[in-house]
Every structure is written in structure tokens, then in C-alpha cells.
C-alpha positions in Angstrom: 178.5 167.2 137.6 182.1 168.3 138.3 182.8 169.6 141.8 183.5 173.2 142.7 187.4 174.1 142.5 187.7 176.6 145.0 189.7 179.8 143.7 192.9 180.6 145.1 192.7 183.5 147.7 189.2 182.8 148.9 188.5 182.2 152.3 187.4 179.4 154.1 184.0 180.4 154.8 183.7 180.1 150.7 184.9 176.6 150.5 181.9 174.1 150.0 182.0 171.0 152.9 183.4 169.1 154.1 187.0 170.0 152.7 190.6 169.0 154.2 192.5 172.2 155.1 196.3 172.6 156.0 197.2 175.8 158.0 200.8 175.9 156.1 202.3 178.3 158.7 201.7 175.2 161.6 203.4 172.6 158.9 206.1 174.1 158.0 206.7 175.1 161.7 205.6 171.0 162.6 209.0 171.0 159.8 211.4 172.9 160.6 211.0 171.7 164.3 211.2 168.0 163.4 214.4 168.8 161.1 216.0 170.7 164.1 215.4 167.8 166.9 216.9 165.5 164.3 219.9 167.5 163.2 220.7 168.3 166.8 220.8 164.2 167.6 223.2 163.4 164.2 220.3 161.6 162.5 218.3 161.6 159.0 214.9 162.3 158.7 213.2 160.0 156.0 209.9 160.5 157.0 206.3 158.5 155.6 204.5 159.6 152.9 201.8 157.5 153.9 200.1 160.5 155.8 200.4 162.9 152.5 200.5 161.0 149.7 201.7 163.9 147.5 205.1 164.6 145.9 204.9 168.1 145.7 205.0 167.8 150.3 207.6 165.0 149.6 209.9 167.8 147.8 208.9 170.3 150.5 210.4 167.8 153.4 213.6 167.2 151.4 214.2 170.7 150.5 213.2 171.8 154.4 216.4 169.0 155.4 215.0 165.1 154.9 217.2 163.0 153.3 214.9 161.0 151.9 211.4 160.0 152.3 209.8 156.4 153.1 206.6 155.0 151.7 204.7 152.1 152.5 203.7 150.5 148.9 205.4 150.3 145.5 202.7 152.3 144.3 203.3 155.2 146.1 207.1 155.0 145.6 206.4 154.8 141.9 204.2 158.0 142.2 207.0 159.8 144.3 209.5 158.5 141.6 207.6 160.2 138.9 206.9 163.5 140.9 211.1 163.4 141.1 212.0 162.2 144.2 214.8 159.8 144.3 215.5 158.3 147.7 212.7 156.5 148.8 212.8 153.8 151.4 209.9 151.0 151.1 209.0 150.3 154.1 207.2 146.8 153.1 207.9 143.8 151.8 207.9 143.2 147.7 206.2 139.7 146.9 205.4 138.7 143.3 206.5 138.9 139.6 204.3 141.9 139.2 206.0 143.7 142.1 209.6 142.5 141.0 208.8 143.6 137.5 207.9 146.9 138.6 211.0 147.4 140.9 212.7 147.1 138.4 211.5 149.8 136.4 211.3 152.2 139.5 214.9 151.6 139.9 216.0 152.6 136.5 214.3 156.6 137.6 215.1 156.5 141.3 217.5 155.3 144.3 214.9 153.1 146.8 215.8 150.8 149.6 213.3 147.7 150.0 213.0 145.9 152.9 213.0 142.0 153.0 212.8 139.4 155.8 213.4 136.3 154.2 215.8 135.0 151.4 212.3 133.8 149.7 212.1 137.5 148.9 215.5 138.5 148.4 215.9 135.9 145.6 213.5 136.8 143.0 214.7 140.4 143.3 218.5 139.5 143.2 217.2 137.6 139.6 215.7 140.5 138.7 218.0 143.2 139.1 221.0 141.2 138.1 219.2 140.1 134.5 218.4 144.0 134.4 221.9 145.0 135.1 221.0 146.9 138.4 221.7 147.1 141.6 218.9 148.0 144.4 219.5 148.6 148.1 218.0 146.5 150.5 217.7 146.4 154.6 216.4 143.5 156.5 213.6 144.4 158.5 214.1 143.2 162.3 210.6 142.1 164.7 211.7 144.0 167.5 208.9 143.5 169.2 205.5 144.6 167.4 205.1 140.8 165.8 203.9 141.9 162.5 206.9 141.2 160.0 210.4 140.8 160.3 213.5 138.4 161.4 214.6 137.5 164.6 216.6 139.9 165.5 220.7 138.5 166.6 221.6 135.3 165.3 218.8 134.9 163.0 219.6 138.3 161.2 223.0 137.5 160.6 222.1 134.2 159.3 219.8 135.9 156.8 222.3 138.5 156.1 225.1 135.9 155.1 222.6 134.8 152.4 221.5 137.8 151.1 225.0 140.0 151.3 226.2 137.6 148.1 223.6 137.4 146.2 223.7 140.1 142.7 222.0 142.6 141.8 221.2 143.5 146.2 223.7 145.8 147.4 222.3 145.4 151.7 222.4 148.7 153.1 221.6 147.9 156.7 218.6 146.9 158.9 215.2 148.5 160.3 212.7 147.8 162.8 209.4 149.7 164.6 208.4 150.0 167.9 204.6 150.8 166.9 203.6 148.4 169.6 204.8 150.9 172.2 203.6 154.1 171.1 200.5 154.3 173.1 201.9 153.2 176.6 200.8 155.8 178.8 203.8 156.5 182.0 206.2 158.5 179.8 209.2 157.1 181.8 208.5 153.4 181.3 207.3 154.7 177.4 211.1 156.0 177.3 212.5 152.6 179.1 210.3 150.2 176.7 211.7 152.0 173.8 215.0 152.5 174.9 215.2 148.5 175.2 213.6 147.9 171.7 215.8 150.2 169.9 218.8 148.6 172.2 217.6 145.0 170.6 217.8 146.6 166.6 221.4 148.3 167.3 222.8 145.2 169.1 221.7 143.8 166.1 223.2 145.8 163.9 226.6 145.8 165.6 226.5 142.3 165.6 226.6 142.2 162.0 229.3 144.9 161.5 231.5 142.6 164.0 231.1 140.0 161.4 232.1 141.9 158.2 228.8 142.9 157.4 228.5 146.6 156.4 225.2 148.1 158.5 225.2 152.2 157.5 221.3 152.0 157.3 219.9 151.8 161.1 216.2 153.1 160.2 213.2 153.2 163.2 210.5 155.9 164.7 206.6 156.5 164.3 205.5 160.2 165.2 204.6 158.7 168.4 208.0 157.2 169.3 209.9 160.1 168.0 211.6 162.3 171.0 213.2 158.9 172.6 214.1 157.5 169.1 216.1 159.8 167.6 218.1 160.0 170.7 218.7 156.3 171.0 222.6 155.8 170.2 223.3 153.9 167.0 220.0 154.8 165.3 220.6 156.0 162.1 217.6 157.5 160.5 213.9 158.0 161.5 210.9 157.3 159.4 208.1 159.6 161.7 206.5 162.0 159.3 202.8 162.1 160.7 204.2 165.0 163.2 204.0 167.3 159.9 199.9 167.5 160.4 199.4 166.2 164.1 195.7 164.5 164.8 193.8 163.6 167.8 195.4 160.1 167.8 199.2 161.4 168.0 198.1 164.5 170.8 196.3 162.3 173.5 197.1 158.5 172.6 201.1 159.1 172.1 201.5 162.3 174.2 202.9 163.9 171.3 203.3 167.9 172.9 205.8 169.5 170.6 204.0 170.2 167.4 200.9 172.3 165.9 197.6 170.6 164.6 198.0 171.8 161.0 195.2 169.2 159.2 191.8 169.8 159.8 188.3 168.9 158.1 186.1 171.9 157.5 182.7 170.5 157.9 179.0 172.4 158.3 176.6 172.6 160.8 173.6 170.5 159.0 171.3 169.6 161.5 169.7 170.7 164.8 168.0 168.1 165.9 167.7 168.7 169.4 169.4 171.7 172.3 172.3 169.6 173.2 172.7 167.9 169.4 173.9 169.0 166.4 174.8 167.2 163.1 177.8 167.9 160.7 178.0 166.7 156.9 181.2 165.2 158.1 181.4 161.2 159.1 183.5 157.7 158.4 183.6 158.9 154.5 185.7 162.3 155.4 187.2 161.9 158.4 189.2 158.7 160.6 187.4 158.1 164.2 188.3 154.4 164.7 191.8 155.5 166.0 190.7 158.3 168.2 187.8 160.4 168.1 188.2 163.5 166.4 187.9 166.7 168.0 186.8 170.1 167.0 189.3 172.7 167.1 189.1 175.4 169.4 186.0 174.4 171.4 186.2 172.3 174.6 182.3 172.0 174.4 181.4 170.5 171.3 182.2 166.9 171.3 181.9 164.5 168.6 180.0 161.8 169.6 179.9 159.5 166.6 180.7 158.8 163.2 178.0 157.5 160.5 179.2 157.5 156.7 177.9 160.7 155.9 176.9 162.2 159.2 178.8 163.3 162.4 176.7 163.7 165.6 177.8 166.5 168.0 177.1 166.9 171.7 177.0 170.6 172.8 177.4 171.8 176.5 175.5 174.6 177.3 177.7 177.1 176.1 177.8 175.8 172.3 173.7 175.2 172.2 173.5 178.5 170.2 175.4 176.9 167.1 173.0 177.2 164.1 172.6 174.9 161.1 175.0 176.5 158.5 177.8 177.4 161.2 181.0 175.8 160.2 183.4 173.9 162.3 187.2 172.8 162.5 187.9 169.0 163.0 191.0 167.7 164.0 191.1 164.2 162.6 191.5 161.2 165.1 194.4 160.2 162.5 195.6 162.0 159.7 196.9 159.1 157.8 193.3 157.4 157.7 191.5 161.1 156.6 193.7 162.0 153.7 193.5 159.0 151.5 189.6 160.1 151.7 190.4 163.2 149.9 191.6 164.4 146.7 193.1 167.3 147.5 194.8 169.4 150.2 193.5 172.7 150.5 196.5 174.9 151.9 196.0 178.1 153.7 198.4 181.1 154.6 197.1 183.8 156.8 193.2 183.0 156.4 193.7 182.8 152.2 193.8 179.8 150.5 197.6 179.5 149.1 197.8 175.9 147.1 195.9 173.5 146.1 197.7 170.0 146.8 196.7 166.9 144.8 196.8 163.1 146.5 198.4 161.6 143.5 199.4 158.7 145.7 195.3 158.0 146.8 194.6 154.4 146.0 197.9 153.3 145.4 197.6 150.3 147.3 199.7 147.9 145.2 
């Protein structure tokens, strides 16, 4: 049976559960605030997709002062392509002659920048674009600490940028690196100083390659979580943070992220009283991320969630919530936004209490 579209203009008490819900007026402040801290440092804003996965948002971060946007598959870049955006940073690494074929088709449509860490990858590409008569950006991605991917930063980067810098069809635009391994630390001065000295590794880097004829304009970095000290770090370019936009449990009390509104939330219903100090939700792991942090309900100190089943979510009440009844509805932040939207198919955006837009994930499942 299909599911029930909700109108636009109803409410929120007529939406059937659980549903995601954006409070617009929070987003577009989360927006314009995370456009203004940039601007007032000199640096872009290419922010993820990965936490939206829609190009109609994409559009709405350009036109509100982005210069671009940054997703972390081809898939999603190709769905971001079609939707009409055009500069679109790939923040991974593009392996395979099904991958290189389709770069090549996403750069006839759009302008992206593809990282690489290894002339392995740069060489199928260069073959690629050159027999296609294209040229695509690309930035070498630099471990500057978080040991996932990337070159040794220094010497090792400029060894790997000698090869690639020649090679046709690869114009290289510059260099990245993230400092996700130090998001979470807890002492906000030795959070700033930890940063500070990764970020010092990725420009040193980058200046070393400029000192040896090697153009770097692209100098790309930032989570949400890193976000205040990176985009004051001298020599940084661009940052990539676009979490901020929704805000979730993880971002607030894991990263000490203060500045910005919660605008996502998971509508969910009151289900089950099984006990004075329980209650039960028809929200769990299927609607809503809790393996990052646990999510919390908005607006009430005493209702806790206190775990996650597929289908379930198991409250405890202090004493002054043990008068919620089964059909109440609740408010959940999610413990991370990018983990509870690719659960969803839509965004359901509200203005003033109405229900303004309805948002489709055309990027859900584009994991390729």
C-alpha cells in the first residue's frame, strides 16, 4: 500500500510516525551563521552533502554563500550533477574502470575535484580524461593524522605531486586533509592546540609544494566538529563542515559544538506504557542513529532514551514525565544526523508550525 504524503500546511500533530522534520527557520539560521564565520576568516565554505543528500539543500547552501559543495561518493556527486550543481569536491578516492568511466561522464555536466593519494589512482584517470579530451581537477589527500587514507604529508607529497602535476588530462588543484581524529577531545584549549598543529602539518605542506613550482590554490579541511579553530587556521583555504546546518546529539555534547540550533529532529509516538517509569516510541535503529551518541528528546530533561531496538525505542521517565500517555508524540534529536537521514526518504520542512516543503533524498543509497 503506498504511504501517506502529508499535505502541505498541516501540522505536525497530523504527520503519521516516525517522520524526519527540519525547523527551516533554525537551518537557515545554522546557514547564514556558518557563511558569516567563514566569510569573516577569508575562507570558502564547500560543505558535505553526506548529512542531506538532496540537491535542492545543496542549491540552498550555494545560493546562502558556499562556493561549492563536497560529497563523499561518485554517486552522490552524479546526483548533485544532475540536480545542477557544478562544483563538487569528492572527498574519496575513485578506484576502478567503472568509477573512471563514470567520471568521465560526470565531468562532461559538472566542474568536480577528486582526491587521490597514490599515482596508482591518478593514472587510470589521467588515461581517461585525456582519451576523452577533458581535463578534471584533482587534490592529493594528506594523512594528517586520522590514519585512514592519504600521503605522507612533506616530502612524500611532493614526491607524489611531481608525478601527477605532468600527467594529461589532471589539472592538480591543491591538497586536503581531516582532523576527524580530534573532534571529540574534550579540554577545548588542547582541542584548539591539537588542531592548530594538524592543520600547521597540511599548510607546511602545501607551502612546501608552492616553494617548488607547484601551484596549491586548493587548501581544503574541517568537520562540523573542528570548525571554529579551522577556519581560523592561516593558510586554510576552504572547509568541508556541513553537518552544523542540522546539529545532533553527537556534534552538541561529543564535539562541544555551541553556536548552532538543532534543526533535524525524528517525530516519533508514544506506543507503549509498559511500566510508570517506561515508555516505548515507534522510533529505533531503523529511524534514527544511536551508535554515535544517544539521541535525546527535545525539550525534556526527563525523558531519556535508553536504548535502540530496530523498531522500538525504550524511554526512561523521571517523575515528572510519568504522565506521558500512549499516543503522545515526541521530538528526537538524532545522536548523528548523517547516519538518520540516509534512513529516510524525505525531509519534512516546517516554517512557523506548518509544514513548508517536502525534501526528497535523491542521494539515499548512492553508495557507489
Amino acid at each position: 500500500m503506498p504511504m501517506t504524503v502529508p499535505q502541505l500546511g498541516c501540522q505536525k500533530d497530523d504527520l503519521d510516525t516516525p517522520a524526519l522534520c527540519v525547523d527551516l527557520d533554525v537551518m537557515e539560521a545554522n546557514l547564514r551563521a556558518m557563511v558569516s564565520a567563514c566569510r569573516a576568516q577569508g575562507v570558502g565554505w564547500r560543505p558535505h552533502t553526506k548529512c542531506h543528500k538532496s540537491p535542492t539543500i545543496a542549491h540552498q547552501v550555494i545560493e546562502a554563500g558556499a562556493l561549492g559543495i563536497t560529497c563523499a561518493k561518485l554517486g552522490e556527486a552524479e546526483v548533485m550533477a544532475a540536480g545542477g550543481i557544478q562544483d563538487i569536491l569528492i572527498a574519496n578516492l575513485i578506484v576502478g574502470p567503472q568509477k573512471v568511466a563514470r567520471l568521465v561522464e560526470l565531468r562532461r555536466t559538472a566542474d568536480p575535484v577528486v582526491c587521490i593519494d597514490h599515482i596508482d589512482q591518478a593514472r587510470p584517470i589521467s588515461e581517461a580524461m585525456a582519451a576523452a579530451g577533458l581535463t578534471l581537477r584533482v587534490i592529493l589527500e594528506v594523512d594528517i593524522g586520522l590514519q585512514r587514507v592519504g600521503v605522507l604529508p612533506g616530502a612524500p607529497t611532493l614526491e607524489l605531486a611531481r608525478q601527477v602535476a605532468p600527467l594529461p588530462g589532471i589539472e592538480l588543484a591543491g591538497i586536503m586533509g581531516y582532523e576527524g581524529h580530534l573532534l571529540c577531545i574534550e579540554d577545548q584549549e588542547a582541542k584548539a592546540d591539537a588542531i592548530s598543529a594538524a592543520l600547521t602539518v597540511l599548510t607546511d605542506t602545501a607551502r612546501l609544494l608552492v616553494e617548488n613550482g607547484i601551484p596549491c590554490p586548493i587548501v581544503s579541511c574541517g568537520g562540523t566538529g573542528s570548525f571554529k579553530f579551522a577556519i581560523t587556521h592561516p593558510g586554510i583555504s576552504d572547509v568541508q563542515a556541513g553537518g552544523g546546518m542540522f546539529m545532533d546529539a553527537f556534534y552538541r555534547h561529543r564535539c562541544q559544538v555551541t553556536e548552532w540550533g538543532h534543526a533535524l529532529t525524528v517525530l516519533a509516538t508514544v506506543v507503549g506504557r509498559p511500566a510508570a517509569s517506561r515508555a516505548i516510541i515507534d522510533a529505533g535503529k531503523k529511524t534514527m542513529d544511536g551508535s554515535t551518541h544517544t539521541p535525546l528528546v527535545l525539550g525534556r530533561d526527563d525523558i531519556h532514551i535508553e536504548s535502540l531496538s530496530a523498531e522500538h525505542g525504550t524511554l526512561r521517565l523521571d517523575p515528572s514525565a510519568q504522565s506521558l500517555k500512549i499516543g503522545d508524540r515526541l521530538e528526537i534529536i538524532p545522536g548523528y544526523s548523517d547516519l538518520t537521514c540516509v534512513m529516510h526518504e524525505n525531509f519534512l520542512g516546517f516554517r512557523g508550525g506548518r509544514l513548508e516543503v517536502i525534501w526528497p533524498l535523491e542521494g539515499r543509497g548512492r553508495i557507489q
